[in-house]
C-alpha positions as CSV (number, residue, x, y, z in Angstrom):
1,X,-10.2,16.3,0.2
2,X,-9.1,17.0,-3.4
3,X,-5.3,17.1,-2.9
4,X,-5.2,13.8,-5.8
5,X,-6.7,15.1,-9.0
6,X,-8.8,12.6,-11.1
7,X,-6.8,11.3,-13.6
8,X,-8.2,12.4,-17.7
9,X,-10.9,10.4,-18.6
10,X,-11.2,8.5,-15.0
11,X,-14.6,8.2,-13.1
12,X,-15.2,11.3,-10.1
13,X,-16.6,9.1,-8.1
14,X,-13.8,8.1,-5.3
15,X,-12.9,4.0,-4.3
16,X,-9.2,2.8,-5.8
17,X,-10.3,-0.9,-5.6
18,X,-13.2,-2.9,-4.6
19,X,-14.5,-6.7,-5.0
20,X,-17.3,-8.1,-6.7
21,X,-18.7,-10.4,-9.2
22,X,-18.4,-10.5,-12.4
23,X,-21.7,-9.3,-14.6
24,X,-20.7,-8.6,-18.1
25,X,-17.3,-8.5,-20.4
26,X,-16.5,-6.5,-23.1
27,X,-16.1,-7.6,-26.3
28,X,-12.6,-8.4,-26.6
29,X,-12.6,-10.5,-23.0
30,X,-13.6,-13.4,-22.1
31,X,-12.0,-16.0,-24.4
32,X,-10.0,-18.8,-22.6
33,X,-6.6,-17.0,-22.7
34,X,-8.2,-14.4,-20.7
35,X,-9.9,-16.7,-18.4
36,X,-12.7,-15.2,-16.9
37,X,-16.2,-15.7,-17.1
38,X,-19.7,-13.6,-15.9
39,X,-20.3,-14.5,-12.5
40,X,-16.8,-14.8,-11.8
41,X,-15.9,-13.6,-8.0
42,X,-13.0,-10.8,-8.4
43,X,-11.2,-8.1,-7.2
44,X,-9.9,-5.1,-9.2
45,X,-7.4,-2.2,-9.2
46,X,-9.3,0.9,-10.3
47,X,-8.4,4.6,-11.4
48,X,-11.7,5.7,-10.0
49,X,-15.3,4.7,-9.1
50,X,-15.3,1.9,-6.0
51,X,-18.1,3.5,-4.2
52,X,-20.6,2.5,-7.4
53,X,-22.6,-0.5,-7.6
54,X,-21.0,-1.1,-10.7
55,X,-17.1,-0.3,-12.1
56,X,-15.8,-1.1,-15.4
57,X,-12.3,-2.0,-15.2
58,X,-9.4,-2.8,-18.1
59,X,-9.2,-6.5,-17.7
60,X,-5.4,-6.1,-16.9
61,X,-6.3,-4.6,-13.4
62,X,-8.6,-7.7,-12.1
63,X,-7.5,-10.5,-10.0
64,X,-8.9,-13.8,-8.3
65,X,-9.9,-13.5,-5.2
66,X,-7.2,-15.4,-3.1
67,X,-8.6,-18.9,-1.9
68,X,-9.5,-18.1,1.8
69,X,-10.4,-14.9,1.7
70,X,-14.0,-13.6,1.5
71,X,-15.7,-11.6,-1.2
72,X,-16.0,-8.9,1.1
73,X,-12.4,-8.9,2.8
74,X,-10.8,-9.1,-0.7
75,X,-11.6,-5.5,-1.1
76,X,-9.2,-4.7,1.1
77,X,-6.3,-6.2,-0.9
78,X,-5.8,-4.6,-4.3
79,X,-4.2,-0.6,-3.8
80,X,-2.4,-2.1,-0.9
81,X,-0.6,-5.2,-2.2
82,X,-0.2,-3.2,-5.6
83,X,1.2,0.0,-3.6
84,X,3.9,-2.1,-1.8
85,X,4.7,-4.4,-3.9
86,X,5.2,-1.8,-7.0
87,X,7.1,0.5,-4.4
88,X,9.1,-1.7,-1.6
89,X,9.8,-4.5,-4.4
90,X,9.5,-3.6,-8.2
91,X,11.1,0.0,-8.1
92,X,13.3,-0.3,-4.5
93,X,14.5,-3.5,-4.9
94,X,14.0,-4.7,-1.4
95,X,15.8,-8.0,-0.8
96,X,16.3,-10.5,1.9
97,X,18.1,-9.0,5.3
98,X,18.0,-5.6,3.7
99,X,16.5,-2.7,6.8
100,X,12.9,-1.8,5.5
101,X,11.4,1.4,7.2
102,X,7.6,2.0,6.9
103,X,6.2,5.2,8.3
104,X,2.3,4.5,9.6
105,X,3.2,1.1,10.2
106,X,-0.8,0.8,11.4
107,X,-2.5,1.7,8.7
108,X,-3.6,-0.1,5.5
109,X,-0.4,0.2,3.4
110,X,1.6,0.1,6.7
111,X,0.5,-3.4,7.9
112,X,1.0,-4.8,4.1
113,X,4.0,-3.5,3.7
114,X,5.4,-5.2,7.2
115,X,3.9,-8.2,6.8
116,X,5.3,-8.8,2.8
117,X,8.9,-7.8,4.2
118,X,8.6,-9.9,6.9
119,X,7.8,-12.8,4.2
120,X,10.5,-12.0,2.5
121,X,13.2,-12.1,5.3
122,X,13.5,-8.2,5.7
123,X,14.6,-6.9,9.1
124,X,11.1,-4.4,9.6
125,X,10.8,-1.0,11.4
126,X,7.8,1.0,11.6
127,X,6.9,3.7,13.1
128,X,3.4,4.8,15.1
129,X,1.7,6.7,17.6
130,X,0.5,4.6,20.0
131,X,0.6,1.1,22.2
132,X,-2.0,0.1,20.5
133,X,-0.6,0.6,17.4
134,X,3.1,-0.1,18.2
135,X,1.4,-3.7,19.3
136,X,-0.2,-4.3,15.9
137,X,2.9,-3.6,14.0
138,X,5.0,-6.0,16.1
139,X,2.0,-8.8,15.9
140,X,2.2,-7.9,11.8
141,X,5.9,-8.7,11.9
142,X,7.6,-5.4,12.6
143,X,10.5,-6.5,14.7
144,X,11.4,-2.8,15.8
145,X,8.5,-0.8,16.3
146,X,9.1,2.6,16.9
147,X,6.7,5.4,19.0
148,X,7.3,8.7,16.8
149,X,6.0,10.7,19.6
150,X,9.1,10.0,21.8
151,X,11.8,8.1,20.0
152,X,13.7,9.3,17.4
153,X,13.5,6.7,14.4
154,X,16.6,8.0,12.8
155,X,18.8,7.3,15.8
156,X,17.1,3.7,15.9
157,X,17.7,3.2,12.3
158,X,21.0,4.6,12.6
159,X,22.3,2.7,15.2
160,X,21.5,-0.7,12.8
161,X,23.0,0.4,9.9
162,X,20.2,2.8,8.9
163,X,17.2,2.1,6.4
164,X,17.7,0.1,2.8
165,X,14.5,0.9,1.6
166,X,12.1,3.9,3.7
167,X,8.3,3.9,2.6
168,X,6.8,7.3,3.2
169,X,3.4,8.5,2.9
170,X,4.5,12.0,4.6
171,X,6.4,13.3,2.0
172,X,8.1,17.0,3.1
173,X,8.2,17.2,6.7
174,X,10.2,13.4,7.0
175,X,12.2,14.3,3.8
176,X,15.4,15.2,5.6
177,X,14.9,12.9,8.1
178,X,14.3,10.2,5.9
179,X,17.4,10.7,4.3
180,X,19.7,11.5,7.9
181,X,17.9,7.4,8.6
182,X,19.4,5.9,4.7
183,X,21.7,3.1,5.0
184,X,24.8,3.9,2.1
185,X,23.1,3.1,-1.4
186,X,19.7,3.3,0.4
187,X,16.4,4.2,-1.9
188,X,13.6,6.3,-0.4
189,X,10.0,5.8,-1.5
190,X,7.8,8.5,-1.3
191,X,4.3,7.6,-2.2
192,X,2.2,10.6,0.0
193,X,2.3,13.9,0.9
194,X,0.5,14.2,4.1
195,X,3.1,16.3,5.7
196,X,3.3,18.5,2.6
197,X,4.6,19.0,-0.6
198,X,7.5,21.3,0.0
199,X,10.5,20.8,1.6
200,X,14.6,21.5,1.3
201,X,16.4,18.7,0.1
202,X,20.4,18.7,1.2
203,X,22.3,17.2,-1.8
204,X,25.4,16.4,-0.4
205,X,23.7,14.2,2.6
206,X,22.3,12.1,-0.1
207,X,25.6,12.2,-2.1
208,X,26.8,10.8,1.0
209,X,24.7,8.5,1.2
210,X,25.1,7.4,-2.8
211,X,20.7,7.7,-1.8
212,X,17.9,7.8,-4.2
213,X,14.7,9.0,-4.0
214,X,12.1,8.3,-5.5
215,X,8.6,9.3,-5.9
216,X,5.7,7.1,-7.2
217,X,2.0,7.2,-7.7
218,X,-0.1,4.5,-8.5
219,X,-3.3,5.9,-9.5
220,X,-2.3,7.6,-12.7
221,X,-0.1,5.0,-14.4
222,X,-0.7,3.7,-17.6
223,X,-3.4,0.7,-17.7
224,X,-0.1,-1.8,-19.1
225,X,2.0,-0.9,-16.3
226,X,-0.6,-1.3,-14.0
227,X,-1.8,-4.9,-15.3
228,X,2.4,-5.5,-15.1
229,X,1.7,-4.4,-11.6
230,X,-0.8,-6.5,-11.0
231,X,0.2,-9.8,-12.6
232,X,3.4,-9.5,-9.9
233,X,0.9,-9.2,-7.2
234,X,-1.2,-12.2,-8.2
235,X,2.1,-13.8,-9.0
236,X,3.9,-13.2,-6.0
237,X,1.8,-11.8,-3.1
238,X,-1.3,-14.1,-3.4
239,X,0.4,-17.4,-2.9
240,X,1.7,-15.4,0.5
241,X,-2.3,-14.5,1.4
242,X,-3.0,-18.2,0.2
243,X,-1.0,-19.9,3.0
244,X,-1.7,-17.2,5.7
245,X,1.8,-15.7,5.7
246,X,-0.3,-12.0,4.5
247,X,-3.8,-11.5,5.8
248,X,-5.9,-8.2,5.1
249,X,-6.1,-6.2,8.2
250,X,-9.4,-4.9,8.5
251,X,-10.6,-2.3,11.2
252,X,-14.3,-2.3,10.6
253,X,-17.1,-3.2,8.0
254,X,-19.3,-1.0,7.3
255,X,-23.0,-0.2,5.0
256,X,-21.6,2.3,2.4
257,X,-24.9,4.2,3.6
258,X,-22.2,5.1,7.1
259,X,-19.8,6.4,4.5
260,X,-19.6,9.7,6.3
261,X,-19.3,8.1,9.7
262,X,-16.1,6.2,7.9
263,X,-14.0,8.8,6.6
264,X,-14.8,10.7,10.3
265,X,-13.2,7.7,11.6
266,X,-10.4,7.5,9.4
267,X,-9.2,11.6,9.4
268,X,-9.4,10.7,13.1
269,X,-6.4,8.3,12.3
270,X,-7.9,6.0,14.9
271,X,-8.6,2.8,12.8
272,X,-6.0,-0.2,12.5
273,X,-5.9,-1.3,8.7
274,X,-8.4,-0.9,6.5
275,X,-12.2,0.4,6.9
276,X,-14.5,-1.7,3.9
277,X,-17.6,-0.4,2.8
278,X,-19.9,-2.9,2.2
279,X,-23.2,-3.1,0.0
């Protein structure tokens, strides 16, 4: 919809990661330090450019594709485990038995994020806006789901102490909230702006709180700090997808020819994890 502008220099054509096979390296890859080889099966990080037949990507931003998971299905993976784990891990700091709050629990970032806290011994709330929903975030781990449309999820944090870490895609309309639901030296995590970009922020509630909040994107960082990013994910995350601790949710599969048909489906905000286009 335009609301992310292309980074300088980065492809127009939309898709932040995607899977595929190796078919040629530049010059300066491909030597045994680096590891990989053409015909290599991979998935990869991008700036720009998944819904191509072909990407170029810095080799710093591809990855294995974890043993048991398809070539297909490993699209899924790569924004998703490098949002959360850059976010909830890298820059909050989440750590065992700490609250962790997700906002969208459902959706693609939602149901990574709740299942990697749940590895890590995290006490997980999320929040959604339906049974069906609610019941995916408890079946991903979530041990307090919340329905936004008729709880209140700062009185639910609240009454446990409120939120270590909160992981928001909303941005301005949850910003006060957000904040009301901190646990004392609790970091908020604002990676969207889906409920706007502008909003009051009261000073001496976060003073109160000794709070921080933070805001982070992924797509525009540096190609080191993402291949930094990356590493940590193969590192830590894909041992967890490995065993079966951390699956890829996946809603639906579809032809990229039905690409219209799956954005409809996903501003409908009725799909459960991820959509893949296929080719």
């Amino acid at each position: 919809m335009g609301f992310y502008p292309v980074p300088e220099g980065s492809s127009e054509i939309i898709g932040s990661e995607c899977s595929g096979t190796i078919a040629a390296l530049g010059p300066d890859v491909g030597s045994e330090a680096d590891g990989w080889a053409v015909g290599d099966e991979v998935c990869a990080l991008l700036t720009g450019g998944g819904y191509a037949e072909r990407v170029a990507v810095p080799v710093g931003q591809l990855m294995p594709v974890p043993a048991g998971v398809s070539l297909v299905d490993a699209a899924a993976l790569p924004e998703v485990a490098c949002t959360v784990w850059s976010n909830v891990f890298m820059v909050a700091g989440l750590q065992p038995r700490e609250n962790f709050l997700v906002h969208g629990g459902a959706g693609g970032i939602g149901t990574m994020a709740i299942q990697l806290a749940t590895a890590l011994s995290a006490k997980v709330f999320a929040t959604a806006g339906s049974a069906s929903k609610l019941a995916v975030c408890a079946d991903t781990g979530a041990d307090v789901p919340i329905n936004y449309r008729e709880e209140d999820f700062v009185a639910v944090l609240s009454a446990d102490g409120g939120a270590d870490v909160i992981l928001d895609n909303m941005g301005a309309k949850y910003l006060s909230r957000n904040i009301d639901a901190l646990a004392t030296s609790g970091r908020l995590v604002i990676i969207g702006m889906q409920g706007g970009t502008k909003a009051e922020l009261d000073i001496n509630a976060l003073l109160r709180k000794r709070g921080a909040v933070i805001a982070t994107t992924l797509r525009a960082r540096p190609a080191d700090e993402k291949a930094a990013i990356c590493a940590e994910v193969v590192e830590h995350v894909w041992p967890l997808v490995e065993d079966g601790s951390v699956v890829p949710v996946i809603h639906e599969r579809m032809p990229l020819s039905e690409v219209a048909t799956a954005h409809r489906l996903m501003e409908e905000s009725g799909h459960i994890g991820k959509i893949v286009l296929t080719l």
